[in-house]
N, C-alpha and C positions, 0 to 999 in steps of 0.2 A: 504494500500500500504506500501509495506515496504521498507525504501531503502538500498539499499549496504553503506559499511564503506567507501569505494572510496567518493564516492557521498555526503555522510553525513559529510565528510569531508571538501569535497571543499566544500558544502554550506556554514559550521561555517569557514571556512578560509574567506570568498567572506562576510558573516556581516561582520567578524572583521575588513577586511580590506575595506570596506564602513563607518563603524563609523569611523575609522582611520582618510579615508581620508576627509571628510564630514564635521568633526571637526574641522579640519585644516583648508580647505576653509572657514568655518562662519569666525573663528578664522582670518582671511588674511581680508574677506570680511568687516567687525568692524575696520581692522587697517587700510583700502584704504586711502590712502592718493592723489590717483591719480584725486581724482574729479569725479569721474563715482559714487560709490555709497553713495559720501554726496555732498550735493550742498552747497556754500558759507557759507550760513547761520547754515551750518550742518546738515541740514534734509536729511532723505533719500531720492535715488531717484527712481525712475522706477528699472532701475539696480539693487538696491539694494534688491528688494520686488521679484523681477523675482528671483534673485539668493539666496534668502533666500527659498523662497518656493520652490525652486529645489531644494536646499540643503536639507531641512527638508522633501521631498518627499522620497529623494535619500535615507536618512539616517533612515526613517522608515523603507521603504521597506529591506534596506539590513539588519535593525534589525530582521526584520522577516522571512528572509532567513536563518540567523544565528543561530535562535531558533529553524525553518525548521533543519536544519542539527545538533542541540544540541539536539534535539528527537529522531532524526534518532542516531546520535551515544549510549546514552541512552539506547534506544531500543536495538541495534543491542548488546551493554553490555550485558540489560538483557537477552537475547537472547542465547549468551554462555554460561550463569550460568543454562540454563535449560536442 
């Protein structure tokens, strides 16, 4: 299957901007200060494991959309030169 430059594009647009944002959240989720993702004593809590494993689901997946759409552009390069 091959894809269009369109498409190859927003794939690698849609990882980058998933690591982006994904980063950020662990990033905020480590500095909660609110009490939901450490309890008194500091340990995580439920909150915190749920939303880590989202994040790290989230943030696989759109690396691998990203690399989806950094083949496709690749591709679609070598593809002119022939």
């Amino acid at each position: 299957m091959k894809l269009s430059r369109p498409v190859s594009v927003f794939l690698l647009a849609f990882g980058v901007w998933s690591a982006v944002i994904w980063t950020t959240f662990v990033k905020n989720l480590f500095a909660d200060v609110s009490g939901l993702a450490f309890d008194a004593a500091g340990d995580p809590t439920t909150y915190f494991w749920v939303h880590a494993a989202l994040a790290a689901t989230s943030f696989g997946l759109g690396v691998a959309i990203g690399v989806i759409g950094l083949r496709g552009l690749l591709a679609a390069r070598r593809g002119d030169r022939e």
